[in-house]
C-alpha positions as CSV (number, residue, x, y, z in Angstrom):
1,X,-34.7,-21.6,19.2
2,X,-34.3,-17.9,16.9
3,X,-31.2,-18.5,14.3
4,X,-30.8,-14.9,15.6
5,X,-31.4,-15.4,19.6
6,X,-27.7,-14.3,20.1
7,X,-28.1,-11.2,18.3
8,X,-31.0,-10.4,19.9
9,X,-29.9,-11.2,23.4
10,X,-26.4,-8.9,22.2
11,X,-28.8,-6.1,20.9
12,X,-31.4,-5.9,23.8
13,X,-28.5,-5.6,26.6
14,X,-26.5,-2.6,24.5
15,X,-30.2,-1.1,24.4
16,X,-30.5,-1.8,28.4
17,X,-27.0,-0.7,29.5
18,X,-27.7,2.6,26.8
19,X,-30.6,3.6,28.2
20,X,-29.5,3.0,32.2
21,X,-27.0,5.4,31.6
22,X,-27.6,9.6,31.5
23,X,-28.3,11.1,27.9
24,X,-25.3,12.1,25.9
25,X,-23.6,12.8,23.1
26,X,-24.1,9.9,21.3
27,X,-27.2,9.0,22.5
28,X,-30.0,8.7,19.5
29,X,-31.4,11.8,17.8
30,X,-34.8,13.1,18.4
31,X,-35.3,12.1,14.6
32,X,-33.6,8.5,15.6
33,X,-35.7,8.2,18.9
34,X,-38.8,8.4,16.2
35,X,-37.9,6.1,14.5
36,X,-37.1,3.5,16.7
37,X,-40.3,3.3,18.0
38,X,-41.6,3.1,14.9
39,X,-39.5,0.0,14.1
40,X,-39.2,-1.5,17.4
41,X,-41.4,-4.5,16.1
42,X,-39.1,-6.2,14.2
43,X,-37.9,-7.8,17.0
44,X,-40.4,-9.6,18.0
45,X,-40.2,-11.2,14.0
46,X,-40.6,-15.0,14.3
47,X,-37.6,-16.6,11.8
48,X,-40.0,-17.2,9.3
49,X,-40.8,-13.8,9.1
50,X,-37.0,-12.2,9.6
51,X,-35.9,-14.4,6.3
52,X,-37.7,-11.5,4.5
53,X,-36.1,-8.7,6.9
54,X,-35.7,-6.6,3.7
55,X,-39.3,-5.9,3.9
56,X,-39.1,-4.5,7.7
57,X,-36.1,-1.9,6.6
58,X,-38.0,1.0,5.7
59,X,-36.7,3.2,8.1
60,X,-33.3,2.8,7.6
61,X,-33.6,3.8,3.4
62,X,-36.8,5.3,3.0
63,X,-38.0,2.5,0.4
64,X,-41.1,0.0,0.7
65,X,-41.4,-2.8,-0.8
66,X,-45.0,-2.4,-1.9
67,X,-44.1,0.4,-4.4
68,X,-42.2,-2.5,-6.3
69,X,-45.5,-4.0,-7.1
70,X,-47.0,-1.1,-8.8
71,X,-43.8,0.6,-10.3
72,X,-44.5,1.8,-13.7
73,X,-42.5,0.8,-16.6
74,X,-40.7,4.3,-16.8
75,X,-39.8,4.0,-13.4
76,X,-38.1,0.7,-13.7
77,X,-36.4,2.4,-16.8
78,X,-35.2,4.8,-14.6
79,X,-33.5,2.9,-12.1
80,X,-32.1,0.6,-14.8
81,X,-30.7,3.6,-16.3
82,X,-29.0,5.0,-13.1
83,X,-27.2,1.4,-12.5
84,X,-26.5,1.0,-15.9
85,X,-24.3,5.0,-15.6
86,X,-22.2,3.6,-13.0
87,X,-21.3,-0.1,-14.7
88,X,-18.1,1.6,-16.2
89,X,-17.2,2.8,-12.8
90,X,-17.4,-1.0,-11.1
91,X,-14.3,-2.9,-12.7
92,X,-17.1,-5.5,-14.0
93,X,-19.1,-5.9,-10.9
94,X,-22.7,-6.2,-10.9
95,X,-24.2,-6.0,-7.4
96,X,-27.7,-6.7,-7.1
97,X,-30.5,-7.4,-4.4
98,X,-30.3,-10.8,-2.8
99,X,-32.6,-13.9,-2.3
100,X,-35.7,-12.5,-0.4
101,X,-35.5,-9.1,-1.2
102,X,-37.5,-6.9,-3.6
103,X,-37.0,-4.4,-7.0
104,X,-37.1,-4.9,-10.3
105,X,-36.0,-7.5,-12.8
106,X,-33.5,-6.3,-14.8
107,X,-30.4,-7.9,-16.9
108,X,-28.3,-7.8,-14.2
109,X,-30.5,-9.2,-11.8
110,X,-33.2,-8.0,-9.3
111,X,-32.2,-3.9,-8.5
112,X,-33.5,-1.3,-6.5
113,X,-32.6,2.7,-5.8
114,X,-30.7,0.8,-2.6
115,X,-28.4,-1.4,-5.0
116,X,-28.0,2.2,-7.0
117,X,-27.7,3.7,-3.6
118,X,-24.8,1.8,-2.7
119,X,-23.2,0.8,-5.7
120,X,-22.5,4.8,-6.2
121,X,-20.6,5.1,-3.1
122,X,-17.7,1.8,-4.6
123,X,-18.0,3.5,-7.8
124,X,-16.9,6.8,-6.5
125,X,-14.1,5.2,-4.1
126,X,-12.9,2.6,-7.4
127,X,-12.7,5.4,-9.6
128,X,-11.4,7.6,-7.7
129,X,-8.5,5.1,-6.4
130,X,-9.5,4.7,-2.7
131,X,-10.6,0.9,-3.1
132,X,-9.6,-1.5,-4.6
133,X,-10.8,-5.4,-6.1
134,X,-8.2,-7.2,-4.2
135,X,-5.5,-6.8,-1.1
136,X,-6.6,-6.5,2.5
137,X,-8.8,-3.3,3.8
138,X,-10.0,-2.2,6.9
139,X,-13.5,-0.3,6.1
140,X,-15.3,1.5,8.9
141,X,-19.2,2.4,8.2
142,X,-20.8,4.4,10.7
143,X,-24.3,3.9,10.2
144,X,-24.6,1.3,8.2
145,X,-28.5,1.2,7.4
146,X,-29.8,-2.5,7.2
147,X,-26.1,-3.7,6.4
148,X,-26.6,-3.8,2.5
149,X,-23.4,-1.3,2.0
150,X,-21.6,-3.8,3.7
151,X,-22.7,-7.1,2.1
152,X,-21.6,-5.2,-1.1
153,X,-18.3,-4.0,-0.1
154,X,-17.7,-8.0,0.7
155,X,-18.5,-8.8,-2.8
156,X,-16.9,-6.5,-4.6
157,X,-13.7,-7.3,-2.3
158,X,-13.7,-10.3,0.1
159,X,-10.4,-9.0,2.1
160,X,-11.9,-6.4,3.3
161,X,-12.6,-6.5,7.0
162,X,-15.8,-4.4,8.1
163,X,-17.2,-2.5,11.2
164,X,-20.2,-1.2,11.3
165,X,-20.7,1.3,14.2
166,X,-24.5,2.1,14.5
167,X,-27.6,2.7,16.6
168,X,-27.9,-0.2,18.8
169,X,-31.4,-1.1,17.2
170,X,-30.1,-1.1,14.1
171,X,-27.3,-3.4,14.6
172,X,-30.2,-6.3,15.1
173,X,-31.6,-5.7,11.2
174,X,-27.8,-5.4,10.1
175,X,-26.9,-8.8,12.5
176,X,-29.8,-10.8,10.8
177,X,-29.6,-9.4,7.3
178,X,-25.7,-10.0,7.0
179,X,-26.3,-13.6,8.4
180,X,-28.4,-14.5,6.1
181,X,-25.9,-14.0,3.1
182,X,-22.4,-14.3,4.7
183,X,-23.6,-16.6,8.1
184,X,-23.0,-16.5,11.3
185,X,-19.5,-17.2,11.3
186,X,-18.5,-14.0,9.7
187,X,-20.7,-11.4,11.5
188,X,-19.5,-10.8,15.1
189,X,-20.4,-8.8,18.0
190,X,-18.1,-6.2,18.1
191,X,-17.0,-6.0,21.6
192,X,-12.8,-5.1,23.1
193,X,-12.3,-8.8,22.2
194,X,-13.7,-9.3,18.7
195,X,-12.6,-6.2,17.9
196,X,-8.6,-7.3,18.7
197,X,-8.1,-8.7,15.7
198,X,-10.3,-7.6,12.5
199,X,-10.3,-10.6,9.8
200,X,-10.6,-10.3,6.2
201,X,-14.8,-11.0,5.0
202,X,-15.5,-10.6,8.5
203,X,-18.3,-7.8,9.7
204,X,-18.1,-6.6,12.9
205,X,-21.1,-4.8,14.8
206,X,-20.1,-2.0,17.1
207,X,-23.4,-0.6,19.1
208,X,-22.7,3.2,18.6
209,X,-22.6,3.7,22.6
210,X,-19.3,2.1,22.6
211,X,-17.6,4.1,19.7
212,X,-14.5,4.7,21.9
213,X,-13.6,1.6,21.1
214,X,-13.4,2.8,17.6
215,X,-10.5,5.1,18.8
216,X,-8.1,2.3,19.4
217,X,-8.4,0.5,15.6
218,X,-7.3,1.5,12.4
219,X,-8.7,1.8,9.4
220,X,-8.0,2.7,5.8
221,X,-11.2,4.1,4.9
222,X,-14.2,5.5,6.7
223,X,-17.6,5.6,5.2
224,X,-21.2,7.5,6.1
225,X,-24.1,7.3,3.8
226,X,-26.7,9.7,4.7
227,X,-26.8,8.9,8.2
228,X,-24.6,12.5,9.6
229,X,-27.4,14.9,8.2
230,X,-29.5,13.0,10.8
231,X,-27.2,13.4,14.0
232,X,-27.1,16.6,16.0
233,X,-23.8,19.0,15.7
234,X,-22.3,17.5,18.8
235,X,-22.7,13.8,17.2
236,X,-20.9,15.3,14.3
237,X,-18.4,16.5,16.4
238,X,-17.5,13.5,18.3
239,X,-17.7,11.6,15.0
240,X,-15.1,13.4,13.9
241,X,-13.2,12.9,16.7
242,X,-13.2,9.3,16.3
243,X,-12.4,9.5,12.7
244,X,-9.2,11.7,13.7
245,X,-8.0,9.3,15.7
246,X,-8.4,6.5,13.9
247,X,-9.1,6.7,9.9
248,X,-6.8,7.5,7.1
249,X,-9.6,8.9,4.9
250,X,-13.4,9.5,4.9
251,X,-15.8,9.2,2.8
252,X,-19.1,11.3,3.1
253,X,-22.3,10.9,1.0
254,X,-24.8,13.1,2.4
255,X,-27.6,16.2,2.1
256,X,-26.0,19.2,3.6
257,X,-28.9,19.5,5.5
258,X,-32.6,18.3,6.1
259,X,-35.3,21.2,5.9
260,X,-35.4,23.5,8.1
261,X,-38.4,22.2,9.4
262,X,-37.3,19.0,10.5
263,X,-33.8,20.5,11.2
264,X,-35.2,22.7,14.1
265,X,-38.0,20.3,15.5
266,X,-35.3,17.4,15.8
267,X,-32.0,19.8,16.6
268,X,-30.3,18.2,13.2
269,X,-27.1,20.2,12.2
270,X,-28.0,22.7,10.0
271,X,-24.6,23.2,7.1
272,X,-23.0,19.7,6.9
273,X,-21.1,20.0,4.0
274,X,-19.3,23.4,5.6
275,X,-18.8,21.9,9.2
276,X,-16.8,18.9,7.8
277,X,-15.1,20.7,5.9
278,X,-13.6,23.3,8.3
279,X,-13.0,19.9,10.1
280,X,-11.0,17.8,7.5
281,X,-9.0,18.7,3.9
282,X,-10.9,17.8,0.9
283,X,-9.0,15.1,-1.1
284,X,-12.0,14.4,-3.6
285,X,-15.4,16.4,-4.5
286,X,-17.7,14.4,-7.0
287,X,-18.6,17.9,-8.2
288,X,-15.2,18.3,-9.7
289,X,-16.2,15.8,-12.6
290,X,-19.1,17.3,-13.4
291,X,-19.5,20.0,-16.2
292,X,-18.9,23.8,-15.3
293,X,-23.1,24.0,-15.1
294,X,-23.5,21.2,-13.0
295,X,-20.9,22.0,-10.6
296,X,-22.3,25.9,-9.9
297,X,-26.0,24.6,-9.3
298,X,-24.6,21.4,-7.0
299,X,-22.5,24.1,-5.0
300,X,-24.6,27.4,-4.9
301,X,-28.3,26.2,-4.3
302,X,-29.5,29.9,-5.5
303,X,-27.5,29.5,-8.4
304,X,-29.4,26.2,-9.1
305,X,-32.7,27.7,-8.3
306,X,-32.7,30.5,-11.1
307,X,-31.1,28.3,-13.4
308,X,-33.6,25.1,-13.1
309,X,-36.8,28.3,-13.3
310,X,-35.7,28.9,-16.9
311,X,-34.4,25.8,-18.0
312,X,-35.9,23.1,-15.9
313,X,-34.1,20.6,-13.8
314,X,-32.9,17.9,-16.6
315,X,-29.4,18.9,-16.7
316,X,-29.0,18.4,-13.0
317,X,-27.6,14.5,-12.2
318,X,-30.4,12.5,-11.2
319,X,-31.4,9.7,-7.9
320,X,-28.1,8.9,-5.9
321,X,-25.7,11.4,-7.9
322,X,-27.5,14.4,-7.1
323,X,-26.1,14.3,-3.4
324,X,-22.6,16.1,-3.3
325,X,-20.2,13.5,-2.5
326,X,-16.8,13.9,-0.3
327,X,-12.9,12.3,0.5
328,X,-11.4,13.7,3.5
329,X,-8.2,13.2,4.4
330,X,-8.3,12.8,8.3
331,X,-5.1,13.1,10.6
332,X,-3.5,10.2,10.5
């Protein structure tokens, strides 16, 4: 029998009792919809196959394994170099990818733009006083992508307890990826009675059709990482709803949009950055501790257009930091 045969069975009645019900608000994008067909085949992954689940998680960060295995030298430079910028920012922690994944071999492990990825959004919220090494914390990621945010935010502080809130497909990559490294005792189905009393190193997997249940928890600190400029306005609305209700602050790292393109084929909300903003107060803006030049081109993109056309684009922050990054304050 699967290791994973409960998650499965969990994740293939959410998908059931999802789709038996009429469309709404938080049913999946058209971009999502994509997507999960595209992905659907992971499980039907035999074990022996699923112990290398970070090779099947393409869709959720946009990186393939293969281009590890012809990644040139500068490259690898490159995303040594963008780790090695947020080091100071970690309080001494060095996340890197676990057994079974893929990147390159560095001196603080095996890394890739998904460690940098992540490790940006605990620098930000250590620096910036919203987490902290040690003490209990109750963390809520909505969309939490193949559960590597989440296996981090356990290592850099074991009290925190964790719920993920996500497509229901997803929560079957996030279930098997966070069993491998934290085991099945510590990542549990989120349903009303799991969900009663959150433990420290626990994760918890809420399918995103039952986010009401989000409503009646607490949490210190919400989290989305470039999952909201895939959702339609009205998933950004109720999002925020939730959040209101429930989280003290929230913690956005996202494009303000898509192009328009993809934005009007899929129905994507179009201005981000400005709708969650006229929804929450800004506590923290990463362009605030940038230089004066940096900040104009992050916040005016026509400002950054005729600047970069006469000097070029090096002075703009590269990978991960070039997204404009966000700390609401939410109602509670």
């Amino acid at each position: 029998m699967s290791r994973y045969a409960h998650i499965f069975d969990f994740v293939q009645g959410e998908i059931a009792l999802r789709d038996a019900q009429p469309a709404g608000i938080l049913s999946p994008s058209d971009y999502w919809k994509d997507f999960n067909r595209f992905s659907s085949y992971i499980r039907t992954l035999p074990d022996e196959e699923l112990k290398y689940i970070r090779r099947h998680t393409w869709h959720l960060t946009g990186e393939r394994h293969s281009a590890y295995h012809f990644i040139s030298n500068r490259a690898k430079r490159e995303i040594v170099a963008e780790y090695e910028a947020l080091l100071p920012s970690l309080d001494g922690f060095r996340p890197c990818e676990p057994p079974n994944g893929f990147g390159v071999e560095s001196a603080y492990g095996c890394i890739n733009q998904s460690i940098v990825r992540y490790a940006l959004v605990i620098a930000d919220l250590h620096s910036a006083g919203f987490l902290t090494r040690s003490g209990p914390m109750r963390l809520l990621e909505i969309g939490g992508g193949y559960g590597g945010l989440a296996l981090l935010f356990q290592q850099f502080n074991p009290k925190i307890a964790y719920v993920i809130c996500d497509l229901e497909e997803s929560l079957f990559v996030q279930g098997v990826f966070l069993t491998q490294h934290l085991g099945t005792d510590r990542v549990r189905l989120g349903l009303p009675d799991e969900l009663a009393d959150l433990r420290p190193g626990h994760v918890y997997l809420v399918p995103q059709s039952r986010a009401q249940l989000l409503e009646t928890m607490r949490f210190d600190l919400a989290i989305n990482q470039q999952s909201m400029q895939e959702m339609t306005e009205a998933q950004v609305a109720r999002y925020c709803e939730i959040l209101l209700n429930c989280a003290a602050r929230f913690y956005s790292c996202n494009r303000n949009r898509h192009g328009m393109s993809i934005v009007k084929d899929k129905g994507l909300i179009e201005n981000l950055h400005a709708y969650l903003g006229a929804r929450f107060a800004v506590q923290w803006d990463s362009t605030d501790h940038t230089t004066t030049l940096v900040r104009v081109s992050q916040r005016h993109k026509l400002v950054r257009k005729l600047i970069s056309a006469v000097i070029g684009k090096s002075y703009l922050p590269q990978g991960e930091r070039a997204l404009r990054r966000f700390v609401y304050r939410c109602a509670l």
